[in-house]
ChimeraX commands (.cxc) that place a marker at each C-alpha (Angstrom):
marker #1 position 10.91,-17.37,-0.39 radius 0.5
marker #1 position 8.07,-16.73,-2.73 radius 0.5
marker #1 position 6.67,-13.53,-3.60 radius 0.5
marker #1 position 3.28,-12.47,-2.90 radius 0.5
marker #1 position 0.70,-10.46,-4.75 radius 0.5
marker #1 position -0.96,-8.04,-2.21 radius 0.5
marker #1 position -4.38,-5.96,-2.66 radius 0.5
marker #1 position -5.39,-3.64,-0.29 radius 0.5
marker #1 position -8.12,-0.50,0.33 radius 0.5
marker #1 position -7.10,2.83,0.79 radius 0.5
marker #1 position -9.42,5.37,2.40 radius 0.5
marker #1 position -9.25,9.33,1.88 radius 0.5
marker #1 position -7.77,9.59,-1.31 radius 0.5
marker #1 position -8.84,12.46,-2.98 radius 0.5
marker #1 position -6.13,13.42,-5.24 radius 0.5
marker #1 position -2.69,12.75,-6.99 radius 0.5
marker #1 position -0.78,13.96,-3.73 radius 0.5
marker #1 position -2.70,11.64,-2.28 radius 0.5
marker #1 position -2.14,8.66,-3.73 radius 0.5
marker #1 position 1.72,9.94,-4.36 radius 0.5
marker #1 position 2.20,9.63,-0.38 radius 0.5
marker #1 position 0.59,6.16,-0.38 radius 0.5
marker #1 position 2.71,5.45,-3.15 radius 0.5
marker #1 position 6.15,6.72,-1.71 radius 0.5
marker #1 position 4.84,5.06,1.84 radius 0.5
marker #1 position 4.87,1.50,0.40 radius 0.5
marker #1 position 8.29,1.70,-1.41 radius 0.5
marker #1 position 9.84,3.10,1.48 radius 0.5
marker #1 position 9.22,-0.50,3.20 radius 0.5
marker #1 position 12.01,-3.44,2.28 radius 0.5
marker #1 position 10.51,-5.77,1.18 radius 0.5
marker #1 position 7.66,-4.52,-0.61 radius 0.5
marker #1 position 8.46,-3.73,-4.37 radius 0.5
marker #1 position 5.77,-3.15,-7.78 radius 0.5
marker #1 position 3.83,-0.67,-6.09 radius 0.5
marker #1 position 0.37,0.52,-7.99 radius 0.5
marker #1 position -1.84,3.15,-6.67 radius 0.5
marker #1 position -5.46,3.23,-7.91 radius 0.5
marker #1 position -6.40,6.38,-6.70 radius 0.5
marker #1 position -10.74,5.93,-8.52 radius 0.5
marker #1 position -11.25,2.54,-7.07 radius 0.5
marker #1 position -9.15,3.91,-3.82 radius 0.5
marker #1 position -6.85,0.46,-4.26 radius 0.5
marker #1 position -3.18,0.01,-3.71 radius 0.5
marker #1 position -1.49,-3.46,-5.43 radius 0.5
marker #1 position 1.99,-4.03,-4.25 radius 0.5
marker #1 position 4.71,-7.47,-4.17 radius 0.5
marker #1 position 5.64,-8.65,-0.85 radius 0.5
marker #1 position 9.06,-10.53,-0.38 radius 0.5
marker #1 position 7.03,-12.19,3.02 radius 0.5
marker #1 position 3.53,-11.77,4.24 radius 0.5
marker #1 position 4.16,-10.16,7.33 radius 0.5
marker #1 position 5.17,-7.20,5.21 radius 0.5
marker #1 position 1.77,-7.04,4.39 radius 0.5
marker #1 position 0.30,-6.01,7.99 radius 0.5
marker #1 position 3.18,-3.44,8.07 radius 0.5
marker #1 position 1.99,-2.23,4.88 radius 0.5
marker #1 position -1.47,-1.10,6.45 radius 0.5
marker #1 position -0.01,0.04,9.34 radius 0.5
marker #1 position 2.29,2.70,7.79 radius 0.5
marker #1 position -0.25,3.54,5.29 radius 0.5
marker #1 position -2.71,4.06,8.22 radius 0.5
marker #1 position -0.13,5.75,9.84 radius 0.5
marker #1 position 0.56,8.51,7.16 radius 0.5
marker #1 position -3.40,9.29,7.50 radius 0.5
marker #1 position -4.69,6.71,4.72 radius 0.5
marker #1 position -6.72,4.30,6.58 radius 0.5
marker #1 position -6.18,1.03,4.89 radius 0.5
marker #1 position -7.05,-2.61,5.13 radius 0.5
marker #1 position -6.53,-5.94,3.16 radius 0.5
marker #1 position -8.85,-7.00,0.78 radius 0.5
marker link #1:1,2 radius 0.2
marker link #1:2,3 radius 0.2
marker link #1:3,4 radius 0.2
marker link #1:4,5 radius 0.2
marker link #1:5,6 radius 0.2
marker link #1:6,7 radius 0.2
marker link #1:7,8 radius 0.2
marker link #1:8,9 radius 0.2
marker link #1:9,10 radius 0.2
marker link #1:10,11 radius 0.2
marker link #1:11,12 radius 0.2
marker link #1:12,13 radius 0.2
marker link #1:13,14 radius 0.2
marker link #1:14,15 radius 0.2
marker link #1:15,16 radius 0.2
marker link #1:16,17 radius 0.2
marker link #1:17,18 radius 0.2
marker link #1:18,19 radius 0.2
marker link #1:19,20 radius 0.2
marker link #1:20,21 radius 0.2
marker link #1:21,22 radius 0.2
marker link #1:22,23 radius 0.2
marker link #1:23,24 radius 0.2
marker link #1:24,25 radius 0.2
marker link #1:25,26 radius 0.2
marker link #1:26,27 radius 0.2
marker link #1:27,28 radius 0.2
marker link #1:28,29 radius 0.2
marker link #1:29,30 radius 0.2
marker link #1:30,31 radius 0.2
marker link #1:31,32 radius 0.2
marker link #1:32,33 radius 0.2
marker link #1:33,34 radius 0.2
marker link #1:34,35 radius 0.2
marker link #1:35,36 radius 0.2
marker link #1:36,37 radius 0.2
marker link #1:37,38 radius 0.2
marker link #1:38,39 radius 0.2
marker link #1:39,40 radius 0.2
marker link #1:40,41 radius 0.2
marker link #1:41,42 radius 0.2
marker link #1:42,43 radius 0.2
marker link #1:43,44 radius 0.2
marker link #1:44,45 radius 0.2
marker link #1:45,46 radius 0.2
marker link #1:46,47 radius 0.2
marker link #1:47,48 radius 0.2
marker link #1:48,49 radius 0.2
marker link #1:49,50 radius 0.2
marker link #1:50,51 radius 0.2
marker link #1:51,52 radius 0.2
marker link #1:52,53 radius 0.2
marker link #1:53,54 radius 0.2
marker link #1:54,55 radius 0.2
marker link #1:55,56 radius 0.2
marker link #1:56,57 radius 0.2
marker link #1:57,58 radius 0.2
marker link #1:58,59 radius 0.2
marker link #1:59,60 radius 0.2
marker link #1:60,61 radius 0.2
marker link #1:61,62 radius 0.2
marker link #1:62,63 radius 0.2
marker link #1:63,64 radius 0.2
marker link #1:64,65 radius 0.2
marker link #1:65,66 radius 0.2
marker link #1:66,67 radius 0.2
marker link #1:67,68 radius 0.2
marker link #1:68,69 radius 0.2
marker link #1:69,70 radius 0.2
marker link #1:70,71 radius 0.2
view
């Protein structure tokens, strides 16, 4: 199974909390591992293990109040 590079906006980051809880959000998925939160350009870059991870990804991060989307 080959790993997968993902990029992906994050809206309504404002602070370190912030981009903490998008942070935490993402490792707390299997699958997903490498995690970097750019909280100035409002980016998250994370590995997938599969690319369905990656919907789940914007759906939790969504979910936590972050509205995201792939780039």
């Amino acid at each position: 199974m080959a790993q997968e590079t993902i990029t992906m906006n994050v809206d309504n980051m404002s602070c370190q909390h912030c981009s903490g809880m998008v942070k935490r959000t993402l490792e707390e998925i299997s699958g997903i591992s490498d995690v970097s939160v750019d909280l100035e350009g409002k980016k998250a870059v994370f590995t997938v293990a599969e690319q369905a991870l990656a919907q789940t990804a914007v759906k939790e991060v969504t979910d936590a109040g972050y509205p995201a989307a792939l780039t």
